[in-house]
N, C-alpha and C positions, 0 to 999 in steps of 0.2 A: 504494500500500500504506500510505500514511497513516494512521496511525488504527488498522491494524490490530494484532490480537496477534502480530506476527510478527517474532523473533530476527533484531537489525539481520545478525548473523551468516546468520542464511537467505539472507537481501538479499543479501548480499556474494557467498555460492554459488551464487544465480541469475543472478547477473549475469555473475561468472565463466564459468556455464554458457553463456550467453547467448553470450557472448566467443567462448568456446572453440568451438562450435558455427559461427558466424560465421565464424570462420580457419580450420575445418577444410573451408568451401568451397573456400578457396583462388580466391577471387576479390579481384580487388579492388575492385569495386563491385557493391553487392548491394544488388537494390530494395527500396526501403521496405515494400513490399507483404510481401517475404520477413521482413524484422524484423518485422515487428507480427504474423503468424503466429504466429514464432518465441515473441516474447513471451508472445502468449494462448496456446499450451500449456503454456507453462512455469507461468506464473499460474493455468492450469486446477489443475495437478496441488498447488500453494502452498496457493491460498487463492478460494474459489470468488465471495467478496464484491470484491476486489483483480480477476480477471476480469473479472467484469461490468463494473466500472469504467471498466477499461480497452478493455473492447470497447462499451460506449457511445462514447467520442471516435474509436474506430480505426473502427467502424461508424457512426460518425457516427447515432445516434440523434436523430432528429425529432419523436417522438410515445411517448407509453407502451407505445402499443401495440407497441412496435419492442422494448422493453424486455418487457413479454409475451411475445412471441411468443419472442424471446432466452430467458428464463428460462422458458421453456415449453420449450424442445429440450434443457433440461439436467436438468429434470425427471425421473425414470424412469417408464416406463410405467405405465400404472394397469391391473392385471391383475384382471378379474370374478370374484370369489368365488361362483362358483353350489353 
């Protein structure tokens, strides 16, 4: 979220969230697979540039076209005006 327009206090709440979400598994080990989820919904709903970011290194992005195709499924449909 770097860079972004976004109140260090948001940060602070998502993180929180993040936390609290986490310990109401009530596990004590939770796979990484389940945080980085966790995360990119949270960041969906934040800040949709802060997403893609983070789902570039969580996706491990190799090519643009990975990065297309990712912001092509976030797109909304394109509906034919006949």
């Amino acid at each position: 979220m770097q860079k972004r327009p976004i109140e260090p206090e948001r940060i602070e709440q998502m993180i929180s969230g993040i936390v609290r979400r986490l310990e109401s598994m009530g596990e004590t080990d939770i796979p990484s697979a389940v945080i980085g989820e966790i995360v990119m919904e949270t960041l969906a709903r934040i800040d949709t540039v802060a997403y893609v970011r983070f789902a570039s290194v969580y996706k491990n992005f190799q090519a643009a076209d990975d990065f297309d195709k990712f912001v092509s499924e976030l797109r909304p449909p394109v509906l034919n005006e006949e």
